[in-house]
VOBA-1610 file (N, C-alpha, C; in pm, whole numbers, padded with zeros to 5 digits, always signed):
BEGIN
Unk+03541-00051+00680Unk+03476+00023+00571Unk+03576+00044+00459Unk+03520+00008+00378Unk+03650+00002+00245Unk+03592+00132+00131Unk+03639+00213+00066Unk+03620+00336-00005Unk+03726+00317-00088Unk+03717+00345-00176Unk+03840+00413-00284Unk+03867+00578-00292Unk+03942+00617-00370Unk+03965+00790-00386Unk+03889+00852-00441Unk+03826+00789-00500Unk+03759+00887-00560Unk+03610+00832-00511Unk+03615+00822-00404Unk+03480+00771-00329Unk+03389+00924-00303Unk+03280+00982-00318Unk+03247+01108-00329Unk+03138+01099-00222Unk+03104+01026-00191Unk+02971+00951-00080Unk+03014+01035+00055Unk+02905+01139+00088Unk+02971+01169+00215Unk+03005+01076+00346Unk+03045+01095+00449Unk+03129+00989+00525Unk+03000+00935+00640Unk+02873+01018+00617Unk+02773+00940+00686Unk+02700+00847+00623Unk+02705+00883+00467Unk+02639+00793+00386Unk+02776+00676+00383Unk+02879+00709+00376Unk+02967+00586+00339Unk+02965+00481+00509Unk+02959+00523+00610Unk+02895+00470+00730Unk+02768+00381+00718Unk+02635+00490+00692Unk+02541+00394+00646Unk+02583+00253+00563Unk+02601+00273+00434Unk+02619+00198+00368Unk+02717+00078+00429Unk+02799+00080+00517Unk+02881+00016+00576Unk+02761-00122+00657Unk+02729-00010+00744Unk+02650-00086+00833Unk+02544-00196+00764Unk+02482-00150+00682Unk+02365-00194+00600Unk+02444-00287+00550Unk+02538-00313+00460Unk+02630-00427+00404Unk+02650-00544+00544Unk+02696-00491+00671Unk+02689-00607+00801Unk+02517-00613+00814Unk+02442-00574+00808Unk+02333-00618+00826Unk+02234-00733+00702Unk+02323-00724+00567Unk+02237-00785+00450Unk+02326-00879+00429Unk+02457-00888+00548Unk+02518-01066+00538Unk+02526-01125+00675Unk+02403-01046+00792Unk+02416-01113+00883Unk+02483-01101+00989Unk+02619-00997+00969Unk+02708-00939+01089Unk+02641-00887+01205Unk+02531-00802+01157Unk+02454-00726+01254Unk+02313-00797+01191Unk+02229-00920+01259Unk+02160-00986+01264Unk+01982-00932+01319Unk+01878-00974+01267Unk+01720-00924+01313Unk+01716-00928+01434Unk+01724-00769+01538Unk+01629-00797+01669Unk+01818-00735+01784Unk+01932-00806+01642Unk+02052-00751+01748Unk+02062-00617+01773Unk+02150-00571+01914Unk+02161-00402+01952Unk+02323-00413+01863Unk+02328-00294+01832Unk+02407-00222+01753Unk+02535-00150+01854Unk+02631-00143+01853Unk+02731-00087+01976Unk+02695+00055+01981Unk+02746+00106+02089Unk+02685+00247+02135Unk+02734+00276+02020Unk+02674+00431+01992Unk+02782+00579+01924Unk+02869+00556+01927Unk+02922+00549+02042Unk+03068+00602+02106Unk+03150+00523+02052Unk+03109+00389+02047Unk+03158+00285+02035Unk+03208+00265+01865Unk+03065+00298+01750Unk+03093+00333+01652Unk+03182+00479+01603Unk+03135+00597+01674Unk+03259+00673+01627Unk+03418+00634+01618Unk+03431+00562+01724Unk+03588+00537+01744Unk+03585+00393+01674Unk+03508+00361+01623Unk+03539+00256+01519Unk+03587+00312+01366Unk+03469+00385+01350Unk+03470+00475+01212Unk+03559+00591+01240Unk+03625+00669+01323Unk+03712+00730+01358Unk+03684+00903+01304Unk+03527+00884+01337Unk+03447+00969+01301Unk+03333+01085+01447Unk+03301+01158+01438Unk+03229+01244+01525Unk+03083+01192+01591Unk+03019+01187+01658Unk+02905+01156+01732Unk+02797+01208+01625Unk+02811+01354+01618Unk+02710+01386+01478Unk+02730+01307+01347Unk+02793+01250+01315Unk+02847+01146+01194Unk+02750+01009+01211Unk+02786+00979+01290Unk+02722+00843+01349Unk+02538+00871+01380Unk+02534+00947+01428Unk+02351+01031+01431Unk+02295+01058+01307Unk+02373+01064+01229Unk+02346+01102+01083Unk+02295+00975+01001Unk+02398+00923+01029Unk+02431+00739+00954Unk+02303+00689+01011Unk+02280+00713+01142Unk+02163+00598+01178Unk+02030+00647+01141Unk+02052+00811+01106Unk+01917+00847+01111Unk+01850+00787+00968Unk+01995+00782+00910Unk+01963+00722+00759Unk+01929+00579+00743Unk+01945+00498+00801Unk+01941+00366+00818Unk+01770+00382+00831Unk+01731+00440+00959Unk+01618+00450+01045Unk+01530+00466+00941Unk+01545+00608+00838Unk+01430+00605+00708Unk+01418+00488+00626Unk+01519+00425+00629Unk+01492+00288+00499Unk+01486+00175+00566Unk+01423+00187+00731Unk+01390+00093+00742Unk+01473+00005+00823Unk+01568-00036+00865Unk+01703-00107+00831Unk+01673-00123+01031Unk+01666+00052+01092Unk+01742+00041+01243Unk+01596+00050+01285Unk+01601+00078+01466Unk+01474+00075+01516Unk+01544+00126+01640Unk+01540+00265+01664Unk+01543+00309+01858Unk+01458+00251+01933Unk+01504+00203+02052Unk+01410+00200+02154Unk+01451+00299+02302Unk+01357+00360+02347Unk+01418+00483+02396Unk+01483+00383+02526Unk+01562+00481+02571Unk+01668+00403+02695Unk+01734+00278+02707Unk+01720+00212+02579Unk+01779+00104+02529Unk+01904+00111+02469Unk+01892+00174+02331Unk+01987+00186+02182Unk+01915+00153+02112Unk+01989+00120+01982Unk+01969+00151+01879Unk+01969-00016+01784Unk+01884-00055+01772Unk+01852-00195+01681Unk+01864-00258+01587Unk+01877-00351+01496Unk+01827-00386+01398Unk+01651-00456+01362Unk+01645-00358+01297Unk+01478-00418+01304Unk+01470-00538+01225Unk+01317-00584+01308Unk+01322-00715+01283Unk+01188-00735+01202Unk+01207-00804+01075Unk+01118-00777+00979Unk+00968-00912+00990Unk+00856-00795+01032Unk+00729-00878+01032Unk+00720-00989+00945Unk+00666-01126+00960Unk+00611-01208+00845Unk+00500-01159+00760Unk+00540-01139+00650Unk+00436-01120+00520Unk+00278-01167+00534Unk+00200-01149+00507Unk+00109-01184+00465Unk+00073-01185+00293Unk+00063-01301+00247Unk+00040-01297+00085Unk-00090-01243+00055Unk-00097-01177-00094Unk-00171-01068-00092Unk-00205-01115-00248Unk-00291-01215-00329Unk-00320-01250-00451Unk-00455-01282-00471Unk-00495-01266-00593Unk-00604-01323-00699Unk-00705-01413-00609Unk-00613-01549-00588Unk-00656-01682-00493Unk-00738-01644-00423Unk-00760-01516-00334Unk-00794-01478-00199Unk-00976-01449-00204Unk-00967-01422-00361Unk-01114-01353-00382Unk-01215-01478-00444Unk-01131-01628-00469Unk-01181-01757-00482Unk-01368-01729-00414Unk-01458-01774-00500Unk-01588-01787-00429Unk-01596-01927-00315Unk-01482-02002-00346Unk-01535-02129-00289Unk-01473-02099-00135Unk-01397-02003-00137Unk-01342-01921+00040Unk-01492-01895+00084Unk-01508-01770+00083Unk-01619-01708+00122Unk-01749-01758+00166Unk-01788-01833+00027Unk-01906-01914+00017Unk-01920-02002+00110Unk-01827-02096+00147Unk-01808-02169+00259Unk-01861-02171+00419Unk-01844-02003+00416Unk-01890-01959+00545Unk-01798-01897+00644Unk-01676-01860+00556Unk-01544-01841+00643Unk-01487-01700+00524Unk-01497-01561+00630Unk-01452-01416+00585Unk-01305-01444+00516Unk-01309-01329+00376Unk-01184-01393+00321Unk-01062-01337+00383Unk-01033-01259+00485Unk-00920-01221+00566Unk-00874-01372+00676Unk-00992-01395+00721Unk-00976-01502+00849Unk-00961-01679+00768Unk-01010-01687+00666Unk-00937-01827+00523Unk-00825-01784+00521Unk-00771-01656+00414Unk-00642-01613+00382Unk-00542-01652+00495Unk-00535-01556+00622Unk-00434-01567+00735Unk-00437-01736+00773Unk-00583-01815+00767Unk-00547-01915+00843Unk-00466-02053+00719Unk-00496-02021+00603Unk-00421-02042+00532Unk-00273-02063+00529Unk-00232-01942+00569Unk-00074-01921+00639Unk-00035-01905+00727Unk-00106-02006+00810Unk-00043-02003+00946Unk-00075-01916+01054Unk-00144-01804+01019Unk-00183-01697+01067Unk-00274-01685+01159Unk-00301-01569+01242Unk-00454-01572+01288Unk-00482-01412+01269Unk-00594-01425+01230Unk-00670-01298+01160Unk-00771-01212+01278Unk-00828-01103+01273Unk-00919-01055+01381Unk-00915-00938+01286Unk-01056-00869+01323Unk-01050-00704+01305Unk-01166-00661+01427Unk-01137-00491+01405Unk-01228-00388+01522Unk-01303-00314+01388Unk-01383-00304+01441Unk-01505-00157+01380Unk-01443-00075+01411Unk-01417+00026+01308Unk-01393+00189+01400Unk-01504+00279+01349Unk-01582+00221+01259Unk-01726+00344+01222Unk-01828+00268+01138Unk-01916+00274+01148Unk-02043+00187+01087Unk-02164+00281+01053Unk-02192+00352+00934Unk-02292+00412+00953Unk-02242+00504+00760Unk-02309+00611+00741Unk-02375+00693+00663Unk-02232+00819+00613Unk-02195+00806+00537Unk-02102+00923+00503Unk-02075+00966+00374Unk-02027+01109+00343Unk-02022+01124+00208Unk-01928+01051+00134Unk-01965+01062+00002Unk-01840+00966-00060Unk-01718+01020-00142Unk-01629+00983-00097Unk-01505+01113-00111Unk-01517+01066-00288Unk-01383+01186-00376Unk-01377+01145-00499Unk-01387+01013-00526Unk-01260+00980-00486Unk-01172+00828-00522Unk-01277+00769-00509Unk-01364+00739-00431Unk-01501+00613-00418Unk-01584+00654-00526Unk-01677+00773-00513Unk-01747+00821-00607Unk-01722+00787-00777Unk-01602+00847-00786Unk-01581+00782-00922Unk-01561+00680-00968Unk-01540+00556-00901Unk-01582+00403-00932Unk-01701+00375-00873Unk-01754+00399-00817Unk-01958+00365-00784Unk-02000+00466-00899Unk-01963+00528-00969Unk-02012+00589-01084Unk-02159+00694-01016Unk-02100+00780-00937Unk-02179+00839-00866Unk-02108+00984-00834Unk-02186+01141-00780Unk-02163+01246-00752Unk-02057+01227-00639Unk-01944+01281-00623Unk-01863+01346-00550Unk-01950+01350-00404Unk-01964+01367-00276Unk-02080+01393-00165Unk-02184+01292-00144Unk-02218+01252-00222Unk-02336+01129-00255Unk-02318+01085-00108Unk-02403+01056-00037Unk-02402+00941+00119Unk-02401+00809+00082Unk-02296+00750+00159Unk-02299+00655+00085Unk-02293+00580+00211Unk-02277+00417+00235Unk-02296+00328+00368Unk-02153+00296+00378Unk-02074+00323+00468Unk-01902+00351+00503Unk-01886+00176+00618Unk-01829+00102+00616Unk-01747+00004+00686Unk-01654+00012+00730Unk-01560+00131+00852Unk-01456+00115+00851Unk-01374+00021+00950Unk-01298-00045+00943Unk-01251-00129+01032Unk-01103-00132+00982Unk-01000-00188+01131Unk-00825-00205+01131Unk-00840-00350+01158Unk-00773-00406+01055Unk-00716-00536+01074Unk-00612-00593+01134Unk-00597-00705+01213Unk-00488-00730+01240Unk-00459-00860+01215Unk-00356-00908+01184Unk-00258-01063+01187Unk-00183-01079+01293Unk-00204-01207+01382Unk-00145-01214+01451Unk-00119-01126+01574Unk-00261-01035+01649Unk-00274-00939+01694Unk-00203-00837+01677Unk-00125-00776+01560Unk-00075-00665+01545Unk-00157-00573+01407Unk-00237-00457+01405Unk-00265-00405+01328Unk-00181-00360+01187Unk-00252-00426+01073Unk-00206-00439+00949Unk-00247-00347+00829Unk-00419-00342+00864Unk-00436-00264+00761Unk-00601-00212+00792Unk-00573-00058+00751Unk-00732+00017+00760Unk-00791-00050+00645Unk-00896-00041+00670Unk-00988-00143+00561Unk-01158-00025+00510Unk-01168+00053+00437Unk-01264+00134+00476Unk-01362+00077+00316Unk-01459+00016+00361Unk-01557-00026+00237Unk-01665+00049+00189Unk-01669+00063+00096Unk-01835+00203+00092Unk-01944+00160-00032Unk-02072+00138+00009Unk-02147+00094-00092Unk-02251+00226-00110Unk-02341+00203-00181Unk-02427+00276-00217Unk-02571+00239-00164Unk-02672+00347-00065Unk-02704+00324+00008Unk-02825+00210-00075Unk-02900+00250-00168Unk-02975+00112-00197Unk-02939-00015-00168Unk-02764-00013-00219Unk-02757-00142-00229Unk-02771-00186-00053Unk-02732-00114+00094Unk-02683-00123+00204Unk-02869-00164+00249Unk-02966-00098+00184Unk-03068-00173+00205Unk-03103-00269+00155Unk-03079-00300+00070Unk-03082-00437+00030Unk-03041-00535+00069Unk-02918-00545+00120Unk-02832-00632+00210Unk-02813-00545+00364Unk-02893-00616+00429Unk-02897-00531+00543Unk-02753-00559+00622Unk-02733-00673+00604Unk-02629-00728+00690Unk-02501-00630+00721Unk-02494-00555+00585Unk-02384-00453+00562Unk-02432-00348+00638Unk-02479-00300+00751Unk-02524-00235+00872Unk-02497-00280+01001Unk-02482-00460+00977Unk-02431-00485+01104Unk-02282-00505+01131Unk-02223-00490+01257Unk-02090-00505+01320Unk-02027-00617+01238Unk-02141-00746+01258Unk-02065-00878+01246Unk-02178-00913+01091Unk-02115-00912+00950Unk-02236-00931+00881Unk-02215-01077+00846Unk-02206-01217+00958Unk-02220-01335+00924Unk-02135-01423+00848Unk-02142-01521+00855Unk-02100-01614+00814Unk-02046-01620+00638Unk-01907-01621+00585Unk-01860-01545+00503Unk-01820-01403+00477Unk-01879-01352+00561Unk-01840-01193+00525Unk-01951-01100+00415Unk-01924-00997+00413Unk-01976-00891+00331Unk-02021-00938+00173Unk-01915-01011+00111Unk-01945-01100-00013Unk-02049-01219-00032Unk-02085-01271+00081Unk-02171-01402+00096Unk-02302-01339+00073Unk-02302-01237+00195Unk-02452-01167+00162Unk-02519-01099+00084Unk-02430-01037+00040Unk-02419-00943-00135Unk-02465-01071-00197Unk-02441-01202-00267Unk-02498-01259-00347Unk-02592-01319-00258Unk-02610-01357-00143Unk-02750-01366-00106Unk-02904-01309-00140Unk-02835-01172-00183Unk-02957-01090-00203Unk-02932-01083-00337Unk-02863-01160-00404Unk-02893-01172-00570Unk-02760-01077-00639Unk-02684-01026-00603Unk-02610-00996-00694Unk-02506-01074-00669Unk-02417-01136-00827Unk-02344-01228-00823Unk-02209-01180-00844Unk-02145-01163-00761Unk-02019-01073-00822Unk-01936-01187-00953Unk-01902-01054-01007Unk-01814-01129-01175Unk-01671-01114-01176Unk-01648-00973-01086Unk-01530-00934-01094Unk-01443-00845-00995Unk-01328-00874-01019Unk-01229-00736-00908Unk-01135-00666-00951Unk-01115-00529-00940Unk-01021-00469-00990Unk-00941-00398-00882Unk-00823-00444-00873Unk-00725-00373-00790Unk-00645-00247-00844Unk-00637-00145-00770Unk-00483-00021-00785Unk-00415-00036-00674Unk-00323-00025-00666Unk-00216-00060-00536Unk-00104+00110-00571Unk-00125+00147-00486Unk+00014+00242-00487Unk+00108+00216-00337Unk+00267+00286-00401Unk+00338+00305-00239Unk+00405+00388-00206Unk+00343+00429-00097Unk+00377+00588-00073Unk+00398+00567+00157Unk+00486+00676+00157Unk+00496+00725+00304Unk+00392+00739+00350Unk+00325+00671+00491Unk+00220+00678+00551Unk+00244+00842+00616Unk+00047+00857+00645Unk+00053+01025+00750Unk+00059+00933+00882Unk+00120+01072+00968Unk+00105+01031+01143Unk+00026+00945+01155Unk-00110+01036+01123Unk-00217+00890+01206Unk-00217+00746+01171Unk-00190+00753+01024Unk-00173+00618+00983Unk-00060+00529+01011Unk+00038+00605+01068Unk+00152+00539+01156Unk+00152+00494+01292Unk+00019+00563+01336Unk+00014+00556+01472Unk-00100+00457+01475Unk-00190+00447+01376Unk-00313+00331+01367Unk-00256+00200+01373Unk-00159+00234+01296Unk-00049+00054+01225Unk+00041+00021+01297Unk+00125+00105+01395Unk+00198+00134+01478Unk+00300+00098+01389Unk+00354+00128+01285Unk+00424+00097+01192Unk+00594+00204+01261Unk+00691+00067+01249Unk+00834+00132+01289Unk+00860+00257+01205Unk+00983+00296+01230Unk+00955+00477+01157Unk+01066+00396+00997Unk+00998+00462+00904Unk+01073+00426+00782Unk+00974+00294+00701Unk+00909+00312+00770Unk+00776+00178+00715Unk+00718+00273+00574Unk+00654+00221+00469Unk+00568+00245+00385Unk+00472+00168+00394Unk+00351+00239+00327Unk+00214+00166+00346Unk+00196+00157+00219Unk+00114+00062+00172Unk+00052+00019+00023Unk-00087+00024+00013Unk-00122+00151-00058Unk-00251+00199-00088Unk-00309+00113-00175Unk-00388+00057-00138Unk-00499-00018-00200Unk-00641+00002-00255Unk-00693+00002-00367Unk-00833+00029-00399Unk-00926-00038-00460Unk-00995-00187-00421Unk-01048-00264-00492Unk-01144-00218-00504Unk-01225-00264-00622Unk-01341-00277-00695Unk-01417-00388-00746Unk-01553-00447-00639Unk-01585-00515-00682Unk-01675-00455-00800Unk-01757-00586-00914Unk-01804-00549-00991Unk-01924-00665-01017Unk-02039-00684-01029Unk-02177-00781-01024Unk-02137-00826-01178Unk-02236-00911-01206Unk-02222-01004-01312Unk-02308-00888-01473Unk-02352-00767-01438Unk-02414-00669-01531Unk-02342-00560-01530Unk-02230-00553-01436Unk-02074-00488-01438Unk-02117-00350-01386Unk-02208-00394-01245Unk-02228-00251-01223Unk-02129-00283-01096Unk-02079-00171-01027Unk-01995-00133-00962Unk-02036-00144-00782Unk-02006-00243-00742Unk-02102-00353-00608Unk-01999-00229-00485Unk-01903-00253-00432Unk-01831-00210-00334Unk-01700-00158-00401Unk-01664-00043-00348Unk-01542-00012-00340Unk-01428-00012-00197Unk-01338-00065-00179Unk-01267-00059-00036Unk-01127-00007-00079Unk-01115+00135+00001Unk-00999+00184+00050Unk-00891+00087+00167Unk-00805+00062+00151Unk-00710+00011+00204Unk-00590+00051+00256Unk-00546+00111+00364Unk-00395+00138+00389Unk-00323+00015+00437Unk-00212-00043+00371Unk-00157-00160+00439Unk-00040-00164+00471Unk+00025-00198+00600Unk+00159-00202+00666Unk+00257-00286+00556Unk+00307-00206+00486Unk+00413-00202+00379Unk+00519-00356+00441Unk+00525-00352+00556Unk+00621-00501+00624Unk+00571-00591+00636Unk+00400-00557+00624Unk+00309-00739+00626Unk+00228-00747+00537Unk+00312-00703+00404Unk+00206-00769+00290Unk+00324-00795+00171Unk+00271-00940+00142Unk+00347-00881-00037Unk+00232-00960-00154Unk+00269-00849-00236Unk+00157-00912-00327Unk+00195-00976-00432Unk+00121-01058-00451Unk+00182-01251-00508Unk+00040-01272-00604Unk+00087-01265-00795Unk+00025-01240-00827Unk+00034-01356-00963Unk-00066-01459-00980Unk-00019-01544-01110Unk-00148-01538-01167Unk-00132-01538-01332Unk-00225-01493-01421Unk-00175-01590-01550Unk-00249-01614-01598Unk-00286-01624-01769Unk-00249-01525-01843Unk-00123-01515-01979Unk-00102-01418-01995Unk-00237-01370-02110Unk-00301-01240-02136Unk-00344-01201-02248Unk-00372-01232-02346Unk-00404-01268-02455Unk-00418-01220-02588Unk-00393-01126-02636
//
């Protein structure tokens, strides 16, 4: 560990930072165990609480991974899933193939999801105010956890407005067919025109750590698309929590006018 004098970094952060430098050239490699404490104190020539400190810091950004009765890890970073424009292509969907299970198989991947609720619920703000509708309104809820590669990636919670959920009945069933939720929506005549994404990134809650099983120091990327019909009325909205380690979003455009 190299410092100068006027190094002001306390000596767990100057530890951290040590370690993290062998880990971002490979010294301490994805998936390798890390030498005991003990082993690091009398390296760093430093206290057991020093070293508990350092890792706990590592652990928030991600970097380490405990496994109990093991030690202490370098975590080993999930493959991405790309996350762009491309994905919402009509000629995916239309085809007859859901755009999660195209996307993943696209990259190599294999795609699956579970239902976790199918049925009738109010519609929180955030939905309400893009369906251009009351706060409470009942609205027809889709919720389902995705996974890549059998590991859960991302809550997926879709909410339409109940006319439209009669109209397209399919959006009532478990499995709504061949293409997905989008195929049948223009089946029954509305043609979608458009999508609007918000993405934020923020620290997941418990449950959502425990849904994703996301390592500790993971972030999730809040997601909120908006589809929109060809008369720009406001078709589906889907809430998204996504495992911050298996997504990146990959985005090419035409610039403006």
């Amino acid at each position: 560990m190299t410092t100068g004098p006027t190094d002001a970094r306390p000596l767990q952060v100057r530890i951290a930072d040590d370690i993290r430098a062998k880990i971002e050239t490979g010294e301490y490699a994805p998936g390798q165990q890390l030498p005991t404490f003990d082993d690091l104190a009398a390296t760093y020539l430093c206290s057991l609480a020093v070293i508990r400190k350092s890792a706990d810091l590592l652990k928030q950004q991600g970097l380490l991974i405990a496994v109990q009765g093991k030690g202490t890890y370098v975590r080993e970073r999930a493959r991405a899933r790309r996350h762009g424009m491309d994905r919402y292509s009509r000629s995916r969907w239309s085809s007859g193939t859901a755009i999660l299970i195209a996307e993943a198989a696209e990259q190599g991947r294999e795609a699956a999801q579970l239902m976790r609720f199918l049925g009738t619920a109010p519609a929180p703000t955030t939905v309400a105010e893009r369906l251009e509708i009351e706060a409470g309104t009942p609205v027809h809820v889709r919720r389902r956890t995705t996974l890549i590669d059998g590991r859960p990636n991302q809550l997926a919670d879709s909410y339409y407005e109940l006319a439209l959920a009669e109209a397209v009945p399919a959006l009532k069933d478990e499995d709504t067919g061949p293409g997905g939720g989008f195929a049948r929506i223009e089946e029954a005549g509305y043609r979608l025109a458009r999508i609007r994404e918000e993405i934020a990134l923020r620290m997941p809650t418990s449950p959502e750590s425990a849904a994703l099983q996301l390592p500790e120091g993971t972030p999730v990327a809040e997601l909120i698309r908006t589809a929109y019909d060809e008369r720009e009325r406001p078709i589906e909205v889907m809430l998204a929590v996504i495992a911050g380690d298996m997504v990146t979003f990959d985005y090419d455009f035409p610039i403006p006018d």
